[in-house]
C-alpha positions in Angstrom: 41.0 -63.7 -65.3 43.4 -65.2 -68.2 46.5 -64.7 -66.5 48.2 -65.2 -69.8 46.2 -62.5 -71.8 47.1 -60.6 -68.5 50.9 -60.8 -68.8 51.0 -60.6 -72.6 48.9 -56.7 -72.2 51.2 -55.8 -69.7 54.6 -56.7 -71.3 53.3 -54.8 -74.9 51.8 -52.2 -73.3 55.3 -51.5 -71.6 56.6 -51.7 -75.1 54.5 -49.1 -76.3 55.3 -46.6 -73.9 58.8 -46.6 -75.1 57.2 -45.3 -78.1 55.0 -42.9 -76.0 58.1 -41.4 -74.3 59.7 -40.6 -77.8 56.3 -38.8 -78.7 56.1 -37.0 -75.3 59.2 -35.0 -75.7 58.2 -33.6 -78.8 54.5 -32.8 -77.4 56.3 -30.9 -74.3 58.3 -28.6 -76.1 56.0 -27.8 -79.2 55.1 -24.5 -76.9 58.8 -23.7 -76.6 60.0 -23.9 -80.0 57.0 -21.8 -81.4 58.1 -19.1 -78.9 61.9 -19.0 -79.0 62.7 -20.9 -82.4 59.7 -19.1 -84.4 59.5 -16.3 -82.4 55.6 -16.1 -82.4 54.0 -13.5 -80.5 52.4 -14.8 -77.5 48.7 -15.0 -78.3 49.7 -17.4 -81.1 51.6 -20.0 -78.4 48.1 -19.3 -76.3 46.2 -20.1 -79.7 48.6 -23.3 -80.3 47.5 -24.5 -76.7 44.1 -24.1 -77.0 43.9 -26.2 -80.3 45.7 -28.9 -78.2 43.2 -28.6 -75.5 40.1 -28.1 -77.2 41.3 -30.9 -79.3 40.7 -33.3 -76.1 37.1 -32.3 -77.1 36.9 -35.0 -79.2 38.2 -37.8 -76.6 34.2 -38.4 -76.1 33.9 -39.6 -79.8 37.4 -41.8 -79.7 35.6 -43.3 -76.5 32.4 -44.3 -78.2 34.2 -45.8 -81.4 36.2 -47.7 -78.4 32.7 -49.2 -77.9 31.6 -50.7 -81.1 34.2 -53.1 -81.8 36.4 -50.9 -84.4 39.3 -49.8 -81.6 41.7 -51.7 -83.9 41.0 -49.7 -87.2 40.4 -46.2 -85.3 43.6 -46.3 -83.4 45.7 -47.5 -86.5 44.4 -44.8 -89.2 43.6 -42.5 -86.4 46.9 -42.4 -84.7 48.8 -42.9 -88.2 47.4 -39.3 -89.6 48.2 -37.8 -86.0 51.3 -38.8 -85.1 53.0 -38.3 -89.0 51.4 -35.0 -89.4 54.2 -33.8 -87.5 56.4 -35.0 -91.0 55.3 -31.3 -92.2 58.0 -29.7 -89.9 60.2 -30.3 -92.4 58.7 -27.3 -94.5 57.6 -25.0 -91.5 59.9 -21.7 -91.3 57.2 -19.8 -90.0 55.0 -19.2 -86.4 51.8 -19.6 -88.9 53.2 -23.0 -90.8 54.1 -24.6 -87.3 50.4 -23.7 -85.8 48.6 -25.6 -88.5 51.0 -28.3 -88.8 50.1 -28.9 -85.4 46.0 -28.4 -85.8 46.8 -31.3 -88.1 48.2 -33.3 -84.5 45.7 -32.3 -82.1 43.1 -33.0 -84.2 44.1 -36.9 -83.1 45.7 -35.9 -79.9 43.1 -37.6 -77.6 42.9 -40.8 -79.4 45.0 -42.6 -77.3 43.4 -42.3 -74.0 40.4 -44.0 -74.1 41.7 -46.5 -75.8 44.4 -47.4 -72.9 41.5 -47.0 -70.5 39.9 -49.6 -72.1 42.6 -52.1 -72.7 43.4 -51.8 -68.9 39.6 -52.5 -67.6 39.2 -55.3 -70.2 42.7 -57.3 -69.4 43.5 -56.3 -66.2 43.2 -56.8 -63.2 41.3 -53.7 -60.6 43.6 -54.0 -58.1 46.9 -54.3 -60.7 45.7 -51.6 -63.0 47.7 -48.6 -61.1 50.4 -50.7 -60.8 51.0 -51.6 -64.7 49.9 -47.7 -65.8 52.4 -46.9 -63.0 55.3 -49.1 -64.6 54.2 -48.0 -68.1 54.5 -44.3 -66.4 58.6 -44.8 -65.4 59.1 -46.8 -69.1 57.6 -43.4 -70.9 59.0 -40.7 -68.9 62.3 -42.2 -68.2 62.9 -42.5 -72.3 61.4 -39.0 -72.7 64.1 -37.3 -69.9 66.6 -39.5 -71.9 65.5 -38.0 -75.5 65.2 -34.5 -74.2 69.3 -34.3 -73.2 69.6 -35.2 -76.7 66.6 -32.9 -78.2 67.7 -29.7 -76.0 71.6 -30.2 -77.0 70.6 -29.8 -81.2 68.4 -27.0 -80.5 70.5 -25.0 -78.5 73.2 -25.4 -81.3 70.3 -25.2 -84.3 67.3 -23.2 -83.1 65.7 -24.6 -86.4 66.6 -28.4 -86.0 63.4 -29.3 -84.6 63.0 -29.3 -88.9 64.0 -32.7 -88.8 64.2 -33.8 -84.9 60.4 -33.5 -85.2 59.3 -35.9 -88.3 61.7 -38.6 -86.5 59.8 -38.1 -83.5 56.6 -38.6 -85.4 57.5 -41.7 -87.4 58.9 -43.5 -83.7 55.9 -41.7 -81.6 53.4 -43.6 -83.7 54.7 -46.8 -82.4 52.2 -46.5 -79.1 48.8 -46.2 -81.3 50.3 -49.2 -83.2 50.6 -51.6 -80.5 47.5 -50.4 -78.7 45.8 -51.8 -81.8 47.5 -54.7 -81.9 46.7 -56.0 -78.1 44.6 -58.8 -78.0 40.7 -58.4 -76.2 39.3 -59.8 -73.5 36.0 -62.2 -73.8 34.8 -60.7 -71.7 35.4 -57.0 -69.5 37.1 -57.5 -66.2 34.1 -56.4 -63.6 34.3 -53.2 -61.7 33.0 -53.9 -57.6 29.3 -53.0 -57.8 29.6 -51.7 -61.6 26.5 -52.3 -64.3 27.0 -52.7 -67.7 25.8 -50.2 -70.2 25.4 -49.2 -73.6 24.5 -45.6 -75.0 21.9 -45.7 -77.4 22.5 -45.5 -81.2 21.6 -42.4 -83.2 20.8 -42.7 -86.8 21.0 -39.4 -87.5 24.0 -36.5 -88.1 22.9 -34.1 -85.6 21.7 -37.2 -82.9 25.4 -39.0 -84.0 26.9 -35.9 -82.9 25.2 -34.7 -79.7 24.1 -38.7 -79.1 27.9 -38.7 -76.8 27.3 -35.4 -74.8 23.5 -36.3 -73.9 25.4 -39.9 -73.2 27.7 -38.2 -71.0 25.3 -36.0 -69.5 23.2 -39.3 -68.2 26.6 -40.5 -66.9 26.7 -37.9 -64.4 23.6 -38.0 -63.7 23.6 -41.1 -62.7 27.6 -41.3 -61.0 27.4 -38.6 -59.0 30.9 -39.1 -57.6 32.1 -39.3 -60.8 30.6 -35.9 -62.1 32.3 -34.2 -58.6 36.1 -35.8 -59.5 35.5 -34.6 -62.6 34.6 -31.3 -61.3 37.7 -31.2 -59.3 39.6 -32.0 -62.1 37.8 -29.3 -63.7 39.7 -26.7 -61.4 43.0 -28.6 -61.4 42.6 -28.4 -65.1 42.2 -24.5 -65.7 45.0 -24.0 -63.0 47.2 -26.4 -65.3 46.2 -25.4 -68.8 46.8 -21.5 -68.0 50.3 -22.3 -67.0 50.8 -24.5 -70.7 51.2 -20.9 -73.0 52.4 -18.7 -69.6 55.3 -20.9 -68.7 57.0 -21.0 -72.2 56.6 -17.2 -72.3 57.9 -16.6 -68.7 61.3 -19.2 -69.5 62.0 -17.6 -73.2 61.2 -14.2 -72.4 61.6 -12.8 -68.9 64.1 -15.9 -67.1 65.6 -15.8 -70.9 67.0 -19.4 -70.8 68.3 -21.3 -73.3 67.3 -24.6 -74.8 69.5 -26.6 -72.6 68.3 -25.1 -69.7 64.2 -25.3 -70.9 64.6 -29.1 -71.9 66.8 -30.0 -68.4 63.5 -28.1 -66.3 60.4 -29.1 -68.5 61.6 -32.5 -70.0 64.4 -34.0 -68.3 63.3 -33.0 -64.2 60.3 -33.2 -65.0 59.5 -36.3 -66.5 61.9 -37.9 -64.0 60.2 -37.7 -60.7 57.1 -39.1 -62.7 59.5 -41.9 -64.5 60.9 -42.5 -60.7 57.6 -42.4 -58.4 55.0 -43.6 -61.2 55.0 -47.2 -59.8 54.8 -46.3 -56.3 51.9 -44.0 -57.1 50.6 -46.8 -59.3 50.3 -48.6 -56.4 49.2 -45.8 -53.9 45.9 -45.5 -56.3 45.6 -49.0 -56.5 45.3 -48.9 -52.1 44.0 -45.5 -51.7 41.4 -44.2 -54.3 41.7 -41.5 -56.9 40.1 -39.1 -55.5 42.4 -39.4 -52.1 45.3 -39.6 -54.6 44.5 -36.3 -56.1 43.8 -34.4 -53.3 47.3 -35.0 -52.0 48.9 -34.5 -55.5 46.9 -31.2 -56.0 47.9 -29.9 -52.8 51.5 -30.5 -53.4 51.6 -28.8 -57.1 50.3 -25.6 -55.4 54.0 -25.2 -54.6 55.1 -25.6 -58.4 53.7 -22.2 -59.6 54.3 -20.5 -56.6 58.1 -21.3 -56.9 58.0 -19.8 -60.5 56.4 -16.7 -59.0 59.0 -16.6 -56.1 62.4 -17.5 -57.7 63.9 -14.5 -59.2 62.2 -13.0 -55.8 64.1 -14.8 -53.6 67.8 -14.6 -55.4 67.5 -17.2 -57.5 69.0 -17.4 -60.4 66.8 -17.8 -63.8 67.7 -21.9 -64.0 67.7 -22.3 -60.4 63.9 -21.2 -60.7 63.1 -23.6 -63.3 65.0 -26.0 -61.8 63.3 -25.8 -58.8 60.0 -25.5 -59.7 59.9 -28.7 -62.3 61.0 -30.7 -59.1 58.2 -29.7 -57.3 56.4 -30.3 -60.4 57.6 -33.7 -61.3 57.2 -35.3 -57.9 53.1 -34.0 -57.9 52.4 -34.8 -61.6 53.8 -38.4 -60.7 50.3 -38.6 -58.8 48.4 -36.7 -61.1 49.5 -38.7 -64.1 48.3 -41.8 -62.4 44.7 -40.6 -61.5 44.2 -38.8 -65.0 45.0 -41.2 -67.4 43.1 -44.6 -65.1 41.4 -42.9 -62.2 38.0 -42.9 -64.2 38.5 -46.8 -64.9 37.4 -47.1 -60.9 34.0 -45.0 -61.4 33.3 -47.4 -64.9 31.1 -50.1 -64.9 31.8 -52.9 -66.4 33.3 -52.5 -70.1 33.0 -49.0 -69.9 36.4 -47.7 -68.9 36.8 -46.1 -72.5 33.5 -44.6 -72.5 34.4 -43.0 -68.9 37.2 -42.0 -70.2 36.1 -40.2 -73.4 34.1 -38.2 -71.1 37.0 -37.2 -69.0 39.2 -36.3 -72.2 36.4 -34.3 -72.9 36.1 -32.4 -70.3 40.0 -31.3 -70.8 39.1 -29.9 -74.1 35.6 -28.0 -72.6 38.0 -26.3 -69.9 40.5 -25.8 -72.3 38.8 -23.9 -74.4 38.4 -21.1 -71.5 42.2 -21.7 -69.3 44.4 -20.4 -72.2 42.6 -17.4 -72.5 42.2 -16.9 -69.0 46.0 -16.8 -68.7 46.6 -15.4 -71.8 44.8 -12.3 -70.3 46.1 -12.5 -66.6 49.3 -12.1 -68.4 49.0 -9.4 -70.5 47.0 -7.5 -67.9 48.6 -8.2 -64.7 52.2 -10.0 -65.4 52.9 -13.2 -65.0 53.3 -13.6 -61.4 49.5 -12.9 -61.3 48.9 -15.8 -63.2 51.1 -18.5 -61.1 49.1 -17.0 -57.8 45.6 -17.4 -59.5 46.8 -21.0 -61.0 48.3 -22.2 -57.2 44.8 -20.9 -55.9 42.9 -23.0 -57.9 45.2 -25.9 -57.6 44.5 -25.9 -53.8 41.0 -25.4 -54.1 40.9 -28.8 -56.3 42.9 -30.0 -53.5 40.3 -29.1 -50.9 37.3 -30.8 -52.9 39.3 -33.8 -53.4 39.5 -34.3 -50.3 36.1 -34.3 -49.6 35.5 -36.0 -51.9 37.5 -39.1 -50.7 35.6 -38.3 -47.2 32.2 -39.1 -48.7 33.8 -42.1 -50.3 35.0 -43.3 -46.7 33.2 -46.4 -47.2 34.5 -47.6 -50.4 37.8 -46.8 -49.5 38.1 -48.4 -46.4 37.4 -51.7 -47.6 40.4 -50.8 -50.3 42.7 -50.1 -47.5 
């Protein structure tokens, strides 16, 4: 391993998560301003969230162009045009402006991800690669609860500020794609224990270019078996989460009725926090443990963090207290789950194909996503909102069960990690 090429990844991949912190802020609280700023009714937040989701969709196309040697090119033009759509907020006054501006920004949403994935597997280390993403983890979530004192404190004073607050956002947030594509490449992949190289085959058609990933994706699981079942946990940890993305901002602006302050301080500031704070330890739990044991305790914990929103005002708290409360819970369970989504996949990947695996678990986020927002949408509007954090905490521990199963079958491989 080029211990030089090794260091030089690390330190501007830290860099760019500065940048990626900025970004995040703006990405956590596009739900909230659309509700409370814009006051859209609340199967247009649901429709806004299942644009972002189904947008990961296309994470399984990023991933292949990962593959064919033009990462550089895709992640500049690509995360140019998604990152300064967000430059339209400066004409948006209306809930219909804001949700195609942001159509424009999901369309590129999951362009990032594969591409990290495949930096990391190419010029790091295995058994260091939890341990930079965790590092990477504090850098962006630390300048994100720092951004969001700021970002909550000019809305509460301008509901309409996020006019302006947004396109700066953009313009820094695009900073990440643009050192991703500047990081220099491996010779050659780092090797993944027992891993095989492979390459999907090339279509020369437009239909076989555009199913050629699926089928590719399909022989994948096929093949990794214990891939396909974390994905399949995931899959239920997934619809648990994405329900919760158009319920929450409903539940805060219209039935706890808080203001921004109070929104930015639970969503942004706590919770990005306890991932800033425990995103290197966890780093390094992954690195020890295995993903699948990871998630299994990380799942099990975030059963709490819907059930303390459903419980709260129940138990004579007051409407921040519940927030407050439940974005602990949150922060400290996502700091697991944030390690295992975003490099988890890199320890199923053979050899070179940590972006490839990757695209396919993006992919999966925007298949599932397509069905979660609805499914809140209409636990909500049929049985109130507490009916959705129950049904979201019940599939959150069943993905918790099955991950720890999982990790049982895998007793082998992790043993020799411990």
């Amino acid at each position: 391993m080029n211990a030089d090429l090794e260091r030089t990844t690390a330190r501007r991949y830290y860099l760019g998560t500065v940048f990626q912190g900025i970004w995040t802020t703006a990405q956590y609280l596009f739900p909230f301003v659309l509700a409370k700023s814009l006051a859209a009714p609340s199967w247009l937040v649901t429709l806004s969230v299942l644009m972002e989701t189904s947008g990961m969709v296309l994470g399984i196309y990023w991933g292949q162009f990962m593959g064919t040697g033009r990462r550089r090119q895709v992640l500049f033009w690509g995360g140019l045009a998604g990152r300064l759509a967000i430059v339209g907020a400066l004409l948006v006054t209306t809930p219909g402006q804001f949700v195609v501006m942001l159509a424009a920004v999901y369309l590129f949403i999951a362009i990032v991800y594969p591409a990290q994935n495949s930096i990391l597997q190419e010029n790091i280390r295995p058994e260091r690669r939890g341990e930079v993403f965790g590092r990477g983890a504090f850098i962006q979530h630390g300048v994100a609860a720092a951004c969001s004192v700021a970002v909550g404190g000019f809305l509460d004073r301008d509901p309409m500020s996020f006019q302006w607050i947004f396109p700066l956002i953009g313009v820094l947030g695009f900073g990440y794609p643009l050192v991703l594509s500047r990081l220099p490449r491996a010779a050659q992949p780092m090797a993944e224990p027992g891993g095989r190289p492979h390459a999907p085959p090339a279509s020369r058609s437009l239909a076989g270019a555009i199913l050629q990933p699926f089928l590719d994706a399909r022989d994948t699981f096929r093949r990794d078996r214990a891939y396909l079942w974390y994905q399949l946990n995931f899959t239920m940890y997934g619809i648990a989460f994405i329900m919760l993305v158009p319920v929450v901002p409903l539940y805060f602006t219209r039935e706890l009725n808080l203001e921004y302050g109070d929104i930015a301080n639970a969503r942004v500031l706590i919770g990005s926090l306890g991932i800033a704070l425990l995103g290197p330890l966890m780093g390094r739990l992954m690195d020890r443990l295995h993903p699948a044991r990871l998630c299994a305790l990380a799942f099990g914990w975030v059963v709490m963090f819907p059930l303390s929103l459903a419980l709260g005002p129940e138990l004579g708290l007051t409407a921040a207290q519940t927030a407050y409360l439940a974005f602990v819970i949150y922060s400290v369970g996502m700091a697991g789950v944030n390690v295992t989504w975003n490099v988890g996949s890199i320890t199923f990947a053979p050899p070179g194909q940590g972006g490839h695996y990757q695209g396919i678990h993006v992919a999966m986020v925007g298949i599932r996503g397509i069905l979660a927002p609805i499914l809140g949408f209409v636990l909500l509007e049929t049985m109130g909102y507490r009916a959705a954090f129950v049904a979201a905490a019940a599939l959150f521990g069943a993905a918790a069960i099955s991950s720890a199963l999982l990790a049982r079958r895998l007793g082998s491989e992790l043993a020799q990690r411990r």
